[in-house]
C-alpha positions in Angstrom: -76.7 -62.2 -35.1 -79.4 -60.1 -33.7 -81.1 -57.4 -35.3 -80.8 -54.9 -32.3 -77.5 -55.4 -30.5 -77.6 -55.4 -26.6 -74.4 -55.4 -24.7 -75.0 -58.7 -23.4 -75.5 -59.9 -27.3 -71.9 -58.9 -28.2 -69.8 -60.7 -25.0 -72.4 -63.9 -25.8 -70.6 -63.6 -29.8 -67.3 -62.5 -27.8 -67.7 -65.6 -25.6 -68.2 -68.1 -28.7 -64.5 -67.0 -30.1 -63.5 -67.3 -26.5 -64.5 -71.0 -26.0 -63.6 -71.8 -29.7 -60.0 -70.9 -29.2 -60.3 -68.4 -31.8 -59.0 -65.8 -29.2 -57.0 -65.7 -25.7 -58.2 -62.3 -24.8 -61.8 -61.0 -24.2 -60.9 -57.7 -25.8 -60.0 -59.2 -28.8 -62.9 -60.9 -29.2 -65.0 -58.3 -28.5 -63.4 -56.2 -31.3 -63.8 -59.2 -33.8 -67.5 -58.8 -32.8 -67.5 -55.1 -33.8 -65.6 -55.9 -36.8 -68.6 -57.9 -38.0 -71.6 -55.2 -37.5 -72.3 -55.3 -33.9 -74.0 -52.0 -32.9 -70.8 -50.3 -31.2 -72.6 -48.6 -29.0 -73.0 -51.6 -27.1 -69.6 -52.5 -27.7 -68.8 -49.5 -25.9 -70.7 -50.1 -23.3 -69.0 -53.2 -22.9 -65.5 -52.2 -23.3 -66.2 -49.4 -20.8 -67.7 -52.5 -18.7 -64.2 -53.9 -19.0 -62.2 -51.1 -18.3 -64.0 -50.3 -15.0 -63.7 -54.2 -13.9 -60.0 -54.1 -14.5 -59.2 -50.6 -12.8 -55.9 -48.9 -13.2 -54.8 -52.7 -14.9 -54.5 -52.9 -18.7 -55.1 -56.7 -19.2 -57.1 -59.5 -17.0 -53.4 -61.3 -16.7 -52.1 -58.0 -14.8 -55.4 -58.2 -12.3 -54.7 -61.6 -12.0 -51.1 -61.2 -10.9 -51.6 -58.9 -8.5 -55.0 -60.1 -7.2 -54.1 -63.8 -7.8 -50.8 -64.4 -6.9 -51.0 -67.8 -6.3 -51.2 -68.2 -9.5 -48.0 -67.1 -10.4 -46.9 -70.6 -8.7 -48.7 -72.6 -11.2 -46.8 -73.9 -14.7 -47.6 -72.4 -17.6 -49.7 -75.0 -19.1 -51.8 -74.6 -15.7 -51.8 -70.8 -16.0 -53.0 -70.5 -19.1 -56.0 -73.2 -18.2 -56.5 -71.3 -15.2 -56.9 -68.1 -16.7 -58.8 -69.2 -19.7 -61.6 -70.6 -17.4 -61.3 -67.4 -15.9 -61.9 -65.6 -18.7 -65.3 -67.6 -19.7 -66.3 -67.1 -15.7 -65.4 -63.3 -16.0 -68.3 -62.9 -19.8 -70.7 -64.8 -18.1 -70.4 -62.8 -14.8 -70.7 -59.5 -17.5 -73.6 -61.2 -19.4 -75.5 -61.5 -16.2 -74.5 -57.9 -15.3 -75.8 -56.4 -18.7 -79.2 -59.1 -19.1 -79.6 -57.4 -15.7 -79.9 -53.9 -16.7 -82.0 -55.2 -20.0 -79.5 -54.6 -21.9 
């Protein structure tokens, strides 16, 4: 863990639980990753990152559905691959955003 925590530093840790399976849901995992001494500044920054992305939706899954609806086709097995790939995309696409800025 790094000694001075960056934005981008807390979705890299959120990302791990992501790809491990540890968690479905990017928010989750970024709160694990406060939970364990990340500077919560810059988990603010990113859950304020999060909340601008998403809009007037609570969850990626309700973006999704409305944005996506295609998807709502798909089987659930398929869904939740889809939307777990997704996910991954959607920290790396907010890493970028954040290493961007320096932060």
């Amino acid at each position: 863990m790094p000694l001075t925590w960056r934005a981008s530093d807390v979705l890299k840790e959120a990302r791990l639980y992501v790809r491990n399976r540890k968690f479905e849901f990017v928010c989750h995992a970024v709160s694990k990753v406060a939970r364990t001494g990340a500077d919560l500044k810059a988990v603010r920054r990113v859950e304020n990152r999060i909340k601008l992305l998403l809009g007037p939706h609570f969850t990626l899954d309700s973006w999704l559905k409305e944005h996506h609806q295609e998807l709502l086709k798909v089987s659930h097995s398929e869904y939740f691959k889809k939307t777990r790939l997704t996910r991954l995309a959607w920290i790396d696409d907010m890493i970028k955003y954040f290493e961007g800025k320096g932060d």
